[in-house]
C-alpha positions as CSV (number, residue, x, y, z in Angstrom):
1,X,158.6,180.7,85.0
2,X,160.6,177.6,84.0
3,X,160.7,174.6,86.6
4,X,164.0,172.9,86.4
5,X,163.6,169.5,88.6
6,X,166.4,168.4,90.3
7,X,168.0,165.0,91.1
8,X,165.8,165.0,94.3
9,X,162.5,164.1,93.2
10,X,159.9,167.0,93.5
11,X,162.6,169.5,94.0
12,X,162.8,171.9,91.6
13,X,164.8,174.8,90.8
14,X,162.3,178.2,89.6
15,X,163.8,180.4,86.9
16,X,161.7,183.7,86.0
17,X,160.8,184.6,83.4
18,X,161.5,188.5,83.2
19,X,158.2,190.4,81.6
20,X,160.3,193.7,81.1
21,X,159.6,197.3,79.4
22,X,160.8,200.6,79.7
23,X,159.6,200.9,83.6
24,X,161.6,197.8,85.0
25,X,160.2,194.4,85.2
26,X,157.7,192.0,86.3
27,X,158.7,188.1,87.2
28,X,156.0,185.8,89.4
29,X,158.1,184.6,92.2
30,X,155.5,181.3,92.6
31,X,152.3,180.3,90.4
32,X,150.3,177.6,91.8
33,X,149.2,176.2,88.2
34,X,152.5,175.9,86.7
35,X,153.8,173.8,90.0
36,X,150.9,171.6,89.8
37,X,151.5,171.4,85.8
38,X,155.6,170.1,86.7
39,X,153.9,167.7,88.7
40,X,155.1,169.3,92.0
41,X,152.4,169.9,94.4
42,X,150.7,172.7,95.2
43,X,149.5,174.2,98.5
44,X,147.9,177.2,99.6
45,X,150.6,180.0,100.9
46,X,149.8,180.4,104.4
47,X,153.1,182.0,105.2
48,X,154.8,184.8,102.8
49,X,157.8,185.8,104.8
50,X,161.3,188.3,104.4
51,X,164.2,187.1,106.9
52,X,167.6,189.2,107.2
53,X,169.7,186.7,108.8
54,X,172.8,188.2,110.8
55,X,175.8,188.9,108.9
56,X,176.9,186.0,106.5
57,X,175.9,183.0,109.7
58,X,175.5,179.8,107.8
59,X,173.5,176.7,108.7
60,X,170.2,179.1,109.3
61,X,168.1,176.8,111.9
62,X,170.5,174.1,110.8
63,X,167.9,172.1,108.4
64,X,164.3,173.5,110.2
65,X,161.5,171.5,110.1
66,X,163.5,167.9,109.6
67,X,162.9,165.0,110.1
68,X,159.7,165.2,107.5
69,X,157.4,167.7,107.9
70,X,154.0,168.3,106.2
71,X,155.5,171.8,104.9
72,X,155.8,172.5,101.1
73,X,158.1,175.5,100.7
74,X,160.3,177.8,98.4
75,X,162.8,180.1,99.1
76,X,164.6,183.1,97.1
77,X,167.4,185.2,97.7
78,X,165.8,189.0,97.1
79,X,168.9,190.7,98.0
80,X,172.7,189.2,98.6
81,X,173.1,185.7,98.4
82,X,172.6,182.1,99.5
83,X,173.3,178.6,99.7
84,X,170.3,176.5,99.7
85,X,170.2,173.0,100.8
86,X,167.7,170.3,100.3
87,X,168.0,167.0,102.1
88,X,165.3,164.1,101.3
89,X,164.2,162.6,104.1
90,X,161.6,160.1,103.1
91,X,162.4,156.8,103.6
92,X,160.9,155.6,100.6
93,X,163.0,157.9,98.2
94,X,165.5,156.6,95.7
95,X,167.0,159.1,96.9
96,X,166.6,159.3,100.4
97,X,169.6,161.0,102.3
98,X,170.2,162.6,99.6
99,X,171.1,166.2,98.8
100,X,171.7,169.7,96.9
101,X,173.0,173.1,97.6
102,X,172.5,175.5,95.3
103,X,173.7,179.6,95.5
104,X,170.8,181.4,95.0
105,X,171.0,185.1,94.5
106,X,169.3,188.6,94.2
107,X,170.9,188.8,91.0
108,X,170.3,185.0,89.2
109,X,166.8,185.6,90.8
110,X,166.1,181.9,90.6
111,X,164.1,180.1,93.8
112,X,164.4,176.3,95.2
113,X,160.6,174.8,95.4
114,X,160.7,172.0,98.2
115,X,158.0,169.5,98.8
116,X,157.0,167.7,101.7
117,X,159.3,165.4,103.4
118,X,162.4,167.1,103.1
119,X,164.5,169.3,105.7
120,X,165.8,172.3,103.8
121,X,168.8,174.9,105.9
122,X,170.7,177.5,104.5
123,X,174.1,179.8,104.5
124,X,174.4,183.7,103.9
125,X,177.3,184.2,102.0
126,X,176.7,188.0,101.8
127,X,176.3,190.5,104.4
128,X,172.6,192.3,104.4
129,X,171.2,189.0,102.9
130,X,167.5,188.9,102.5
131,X,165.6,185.4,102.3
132,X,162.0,185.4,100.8
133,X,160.1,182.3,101.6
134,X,156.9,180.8,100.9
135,X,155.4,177.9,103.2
136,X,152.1,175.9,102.9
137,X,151.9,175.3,107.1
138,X,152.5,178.1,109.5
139,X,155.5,176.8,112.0
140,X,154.7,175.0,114.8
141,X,157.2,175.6,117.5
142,X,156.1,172.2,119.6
143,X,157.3,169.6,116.4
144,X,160.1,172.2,115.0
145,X,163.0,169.7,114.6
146,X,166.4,170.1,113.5
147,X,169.5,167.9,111.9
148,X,172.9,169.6,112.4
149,X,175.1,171.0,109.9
150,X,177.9,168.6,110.1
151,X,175.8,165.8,110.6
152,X,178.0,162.8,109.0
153,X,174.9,161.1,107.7
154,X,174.6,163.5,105.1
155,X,178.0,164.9,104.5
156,X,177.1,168.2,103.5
157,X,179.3,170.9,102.4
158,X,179.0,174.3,103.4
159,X,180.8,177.1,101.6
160,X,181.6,178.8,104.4
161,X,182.5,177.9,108.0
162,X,179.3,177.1,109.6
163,X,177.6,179.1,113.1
164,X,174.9,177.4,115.1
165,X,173.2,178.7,118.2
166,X,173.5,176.7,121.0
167,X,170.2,174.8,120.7
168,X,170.7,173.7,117.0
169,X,174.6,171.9,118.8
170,X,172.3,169.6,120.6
171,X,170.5,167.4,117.8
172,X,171.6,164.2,117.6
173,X,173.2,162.7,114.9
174,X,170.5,161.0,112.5
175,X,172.0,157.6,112.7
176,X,170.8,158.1,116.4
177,X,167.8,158.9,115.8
178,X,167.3,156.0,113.1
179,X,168.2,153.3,115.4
């Protein structure tokens, strides 16, 4: 696998490497070793998950698990397409507020690697999208948090025009929260 960090640090971008013959290939999805060796942190996978969102609904839990939670995650597109945010949310981060989106396919293969402290949401662009994803904590319904899509702390761009279920409507705007 090669680790690509991004400008976020800790965040990094997994490419596979294919290990191919004539009966198809093999690629690990997520090696703990090689994380710890690009000097992201590892954690134990407690949750290995598969979600088919509804037909191409963006904003997916509209940034779950924000403000900072102890979670380490990555997530892959095994079939249709994404975009994949990232938003830092420690305080103490050059680049705190700070974000990337990212299209993340079936077909590139590639998978975003997010460590603790920041929120991560995402956007089907395809219809009959599947989203693998790999977490270090198993979700805690009583400290699930959310920041909303258009939230203008963070100004983030969506690719396509964003759907939120009611509940994820009603977070308040960060600078709120901050004050």
């Amino acid at each position: 696998m090669i680790f690509r960090e991004t400008e976020l640090p800790g965040v990094f971008v997994i490419e596979p490497e294919l290990h191919e013959d004539q009966r198809g290939f093999f690629a690990p999805h997520l090696v703990s070793a090689r994380v710890h060796r690009t000097r992201a942190r590892s954690a134990p996978c407690a949750v290995l998950g598969l979600v088919q969102p509804a037909p191409r609904h963006p904003a997916r839990h509209a940034l779950p698990g924000a403000p900072p939670t102890a979670k380490r995650s990555s997530f892959a597109a095994s079939g249709g397409a994404i975009w994949d945010v990232a938003l830092d949310l420690r305080p103490a981060s050059p680049t705190f507020r700070q974000h990337i989106g990212l299209e993340l396919t079936a077909d590139n293969r590639m998978a975003l690697y997010i460590p603790q402290g920041l929120a991560h949401g995402f956007q089907t662009l395809e219809d009959d999208t599947e989203v693998l994803y790999q977490m270090s904590e198993f979700y805690a319904p009583e400290v699930a948090r959310g920041i909303r899509f258009d939230d203008p702390a963070f100004a983030i761009s969506w690719p396509l025009e964003p759907f939120m279920l009611t509940r994820d409507r009603t977070y308040p705007d960060f600078a709120a929260r901050s004050a």
